[in-house]
Steps between C-alpha positions, in 0.01 A plus 500: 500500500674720261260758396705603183451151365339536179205264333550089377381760176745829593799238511443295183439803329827676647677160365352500178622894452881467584468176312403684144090488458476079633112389543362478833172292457271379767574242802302220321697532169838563654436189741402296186837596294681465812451120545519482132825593508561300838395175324720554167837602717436249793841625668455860466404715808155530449469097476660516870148706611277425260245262765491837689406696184267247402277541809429895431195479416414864422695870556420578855655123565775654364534806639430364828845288453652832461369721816636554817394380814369797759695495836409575849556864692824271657719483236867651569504780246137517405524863473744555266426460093841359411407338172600691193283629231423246237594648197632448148890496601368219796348279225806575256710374775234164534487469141875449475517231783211298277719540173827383644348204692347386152170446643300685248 
């Protein structure tokens, strides 16, 4: 598990900063705008997932979507912490990918 990983919270909020001051409001509200928006644009991206964001039922659902399983002590390269920081230019980079694939 990448220990430089930051927050569900950390991340949003990194998003919403590069992005120019967007809201980040709780899970419950974001889920409920989320399959709003799935329902109204039923061949956008988020229409594609939306059963799977419709059974979240609360944050640390979530968040548990989002976290890493823990590995055994045998596990080639266990030892070594090759995942990069998680920083602003990393979620520039992921930020871009979402824009030109049109899914937001």
């Amino acid at each position: 598990m990448n220990g430089n990983t930051p927050s569900f919270g950390d991340l949003f909020g990194i998003m919403a900063a590069i992005q120019g001051h967007q809201e980040v409001v709780p899970f419950i509200e974001w889920q409920k705008r989320a399959l709003a928006h799935a329902r109204a644009r039923p061949k956008s991206s988020l229409a594609r997932i939306a059963t799977v964001v419709g059974i979240l039922l609360h944050d640390e659902t979530a968040a548990g979507m989002l976290k890493g399983s823990t590995v055994g002590e045998h596990v080639f390269g266990i030892e070594a912490d090759s995942v990069p920081p998680f920083n602003k230019q990393c979620v520039r980079r992921y930020l871009s990918r979402i824009i030109q694939s049109n899914a937001l």
